[in-house]
C-alpha positions in Angstrom: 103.3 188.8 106.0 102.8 186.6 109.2 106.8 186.9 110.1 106.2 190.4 110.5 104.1 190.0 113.2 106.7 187.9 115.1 110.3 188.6 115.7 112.4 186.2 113.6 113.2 182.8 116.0 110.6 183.6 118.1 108.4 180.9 119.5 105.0 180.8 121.4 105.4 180.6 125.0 103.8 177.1 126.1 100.7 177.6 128.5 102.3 176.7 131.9 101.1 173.5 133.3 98.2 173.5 136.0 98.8 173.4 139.9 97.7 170.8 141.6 97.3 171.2 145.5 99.9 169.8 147.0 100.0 168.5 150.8 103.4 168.2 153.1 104.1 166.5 155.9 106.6 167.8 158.4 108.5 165.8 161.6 109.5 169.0 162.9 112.7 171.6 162.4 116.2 171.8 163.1 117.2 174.6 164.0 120.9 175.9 163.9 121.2 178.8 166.7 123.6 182.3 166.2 124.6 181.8 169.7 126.0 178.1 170.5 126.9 178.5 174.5 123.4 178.6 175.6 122.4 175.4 175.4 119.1 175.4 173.3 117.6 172.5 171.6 118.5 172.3 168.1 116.5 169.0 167.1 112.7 170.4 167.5 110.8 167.0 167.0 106.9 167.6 166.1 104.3 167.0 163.0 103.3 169.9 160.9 101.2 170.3 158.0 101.6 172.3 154.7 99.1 172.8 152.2 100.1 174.4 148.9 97.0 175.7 147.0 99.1 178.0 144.8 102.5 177.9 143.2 102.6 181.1 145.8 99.9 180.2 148.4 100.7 177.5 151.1 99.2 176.9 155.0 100.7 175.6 157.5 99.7 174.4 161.1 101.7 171.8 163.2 103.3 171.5 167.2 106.9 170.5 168.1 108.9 171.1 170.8 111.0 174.0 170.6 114.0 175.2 171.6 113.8 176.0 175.5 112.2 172.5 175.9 108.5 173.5 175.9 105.4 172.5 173.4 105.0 175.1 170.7 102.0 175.3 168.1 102.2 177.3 165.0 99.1 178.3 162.1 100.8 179.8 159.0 100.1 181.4 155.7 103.2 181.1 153.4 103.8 184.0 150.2 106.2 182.2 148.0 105.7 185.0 144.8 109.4 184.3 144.0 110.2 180.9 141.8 113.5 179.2 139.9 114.1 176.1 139.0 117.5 175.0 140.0 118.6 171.4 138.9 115.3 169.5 138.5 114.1 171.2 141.8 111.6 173.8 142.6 112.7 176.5 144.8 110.5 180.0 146.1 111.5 182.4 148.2 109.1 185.0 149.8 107.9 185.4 153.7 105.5 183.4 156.0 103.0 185.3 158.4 103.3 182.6 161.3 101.4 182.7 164.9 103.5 180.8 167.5 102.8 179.8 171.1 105.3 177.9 174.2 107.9 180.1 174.2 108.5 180.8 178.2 110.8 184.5 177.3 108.0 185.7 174.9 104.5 187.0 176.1 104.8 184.4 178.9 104.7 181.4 176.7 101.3 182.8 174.8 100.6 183.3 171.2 102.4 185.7 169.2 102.9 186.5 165.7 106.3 186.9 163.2 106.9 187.3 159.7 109.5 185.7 158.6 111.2 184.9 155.2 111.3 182.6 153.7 113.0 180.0 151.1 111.9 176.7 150.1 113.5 174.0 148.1 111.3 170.8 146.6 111.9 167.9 144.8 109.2 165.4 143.6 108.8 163.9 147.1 110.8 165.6 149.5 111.5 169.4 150.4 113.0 171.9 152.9 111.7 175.0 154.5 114.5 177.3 155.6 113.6 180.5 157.8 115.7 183.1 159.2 114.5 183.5 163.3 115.7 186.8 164.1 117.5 187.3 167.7 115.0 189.8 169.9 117.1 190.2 173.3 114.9 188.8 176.2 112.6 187.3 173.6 114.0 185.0 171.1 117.2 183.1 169.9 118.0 183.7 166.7 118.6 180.5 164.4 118.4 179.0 160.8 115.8 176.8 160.6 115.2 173.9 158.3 112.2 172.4 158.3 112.2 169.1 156.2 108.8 168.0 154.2 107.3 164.6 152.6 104.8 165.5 149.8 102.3 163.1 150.5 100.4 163.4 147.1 
């Protein structure tokens, strides 16, 4: 009687296991520019934060010195709704809501705000960020960027 409740083979799904917050550290971002002949910094050396306190919810603050040479200071909120598991490793996909400041062609260097999307990759210690920074004429340089991540906990 009980096997016609349940299709033949199948098996209960096993209760997924609790998140534990989990807390990054960040020496920056590389970033790999569309165009190569104007001379912008790819090696943006800084310290960043992440804070995951949800397979899907993440924050992020941090400062490093951007492209064009000047300070930059970012605050974040990270949407990761997407999730595989690809050998052993963790990876999400979904967008971050980021403020930015210290860029000289954009609002004069002041704060501004851009989603962007977002993929992540993460092992049991170490991890990458990888955003697409659109090109905005007169604004921004567009670039891959790869932000590399200890998990400190």
């Amino acid at each position: 009687m009980v096997a016609a409740w349940h299709p033949i083979g199948a098996r209960a799904k096993e209760p997924a296991a609790p998140f534990s917050q989990q807390i990054w550290l960040s020496p920056g971002l590389y970033s790999r520019h569309f165009d190569r002949d104007k001379g912008l910094r790819d090696a943006n050396p800084g310290l960043g934060v992440e804070i995951a306190f949800a397979p899907d919810h993440a924050v992020m603050v941090g400062t490093y010195i951007n492209s064009n040479d000047a300070r930059s200071r970012y605050a974040a909120y990270a949407w990761r709704p997407l999730h595989w598991q690809v050998a052993g490793l963790d990876l999400g996909a979904g967008v971050i809501f980021a403020a930015f400041d210290g860029y000289p062609n954009y609002r004069d260097g002041g704060w501004f705000v851009a989603p962007l999307p977002l993929v992540s990759l993460e092992g049991r210690r170490l991890g990458v960020n990888l955003s697409l920074i659109p090109t905005l004429p007169g604004r921004t340089d567009g670039a891959l960027a790869f932000q590399f991540k200890l998990r400190l906990n």
